[in-house]
C-alpha positions in Angstrom: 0.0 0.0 0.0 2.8 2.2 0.9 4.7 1.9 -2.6 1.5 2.8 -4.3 1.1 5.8 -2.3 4.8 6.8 -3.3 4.1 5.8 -6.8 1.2 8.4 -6.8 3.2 11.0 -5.2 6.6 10.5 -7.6 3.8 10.5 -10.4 2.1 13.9 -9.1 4.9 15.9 -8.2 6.0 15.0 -12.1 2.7 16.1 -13.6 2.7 19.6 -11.0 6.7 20.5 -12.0 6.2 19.3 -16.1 2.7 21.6 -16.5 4.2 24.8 -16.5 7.2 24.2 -17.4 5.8 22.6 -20.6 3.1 25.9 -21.0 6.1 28.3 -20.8 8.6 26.3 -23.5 5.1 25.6 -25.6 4.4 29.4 -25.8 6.8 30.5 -28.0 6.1 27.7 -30.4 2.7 29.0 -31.0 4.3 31.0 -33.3 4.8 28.0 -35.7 2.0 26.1 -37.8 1.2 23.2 -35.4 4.2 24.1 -32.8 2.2 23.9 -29.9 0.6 21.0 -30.8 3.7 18.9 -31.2 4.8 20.2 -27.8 1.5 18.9 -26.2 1.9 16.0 -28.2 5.5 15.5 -26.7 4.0 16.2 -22.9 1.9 13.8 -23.7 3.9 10.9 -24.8 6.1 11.7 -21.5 3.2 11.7 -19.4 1.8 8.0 -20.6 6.0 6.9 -19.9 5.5 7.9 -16.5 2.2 6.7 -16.4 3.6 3.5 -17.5 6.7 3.5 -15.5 5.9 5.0 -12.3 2.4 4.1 -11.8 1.8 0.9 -13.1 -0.6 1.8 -15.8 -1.0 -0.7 -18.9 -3.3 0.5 -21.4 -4.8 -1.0 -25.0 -6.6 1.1 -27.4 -9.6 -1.0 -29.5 -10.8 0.0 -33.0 -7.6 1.7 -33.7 -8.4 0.6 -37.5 -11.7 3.2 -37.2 -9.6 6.4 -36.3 -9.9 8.7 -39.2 -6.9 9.9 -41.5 -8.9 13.0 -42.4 -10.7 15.6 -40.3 -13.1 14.7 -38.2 -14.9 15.5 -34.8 -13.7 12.9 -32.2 -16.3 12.5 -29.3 -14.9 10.7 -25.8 -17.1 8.7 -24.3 -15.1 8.9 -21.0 -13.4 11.6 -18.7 -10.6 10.6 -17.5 -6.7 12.2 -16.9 -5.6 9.1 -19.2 -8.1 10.3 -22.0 -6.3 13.3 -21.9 -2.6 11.6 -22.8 -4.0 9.2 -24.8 -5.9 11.3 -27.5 -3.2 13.7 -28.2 -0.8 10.5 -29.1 -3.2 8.9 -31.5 -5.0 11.5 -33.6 -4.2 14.0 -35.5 -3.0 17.7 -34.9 -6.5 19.5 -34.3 -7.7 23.1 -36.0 -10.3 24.6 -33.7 -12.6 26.8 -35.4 -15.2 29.1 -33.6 -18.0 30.6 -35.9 -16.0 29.2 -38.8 -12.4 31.6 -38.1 -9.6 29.3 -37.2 -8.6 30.0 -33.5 
């Protein structure tokens, strides 16, 4: 119980130092067509290594064959702080529009 508690912690204090340390070395690359999105991409793929690593965390993705090549609007059925490492790592780079104007 105790190493699992530790695992958590090691994983946490990770995830709280890598946030803004990841928004501040992401910022400038939002200069760049998709520059952001490669660093979040990046965060990501670190994040599911320690997720992996540290916490224990084995994961399987099913009807990878039905993920879309071309643009589409990708709907989670889930909430979870794995969704959130997973997705980046499997689709795409996104273009969010609002009213139509790229944002």
């Amino acid at each position: 119980m105790l190493i699992l508690i530790l695992r958590n912690v090691i994983y946490s204090i990770i995830l709280l130092i890598s946030l803004p340390i990841m928004f501040f070395v992401g910022l400038p690359f939002t200069l760049f067509k998709h520059g952001a999105n490669k660093v979040g991409r990046t965060w990501s793929r670190c994040m599911l290594w320690c997720l992996k690593h540290i916490i224990g965390l084995k994961y399987e993705v099913h009807g990878a064959e039905n993920i879309p090549d071309h643009p589409a609007i990708i709907c989670s059925k889930h909430q979870s702080i794995q969704r959130d490492h997973v997705r980046p790592t499997l689709f795409a780079p996104c273009l969010n529009k609002v009213n139509g104007k790229p944002t």
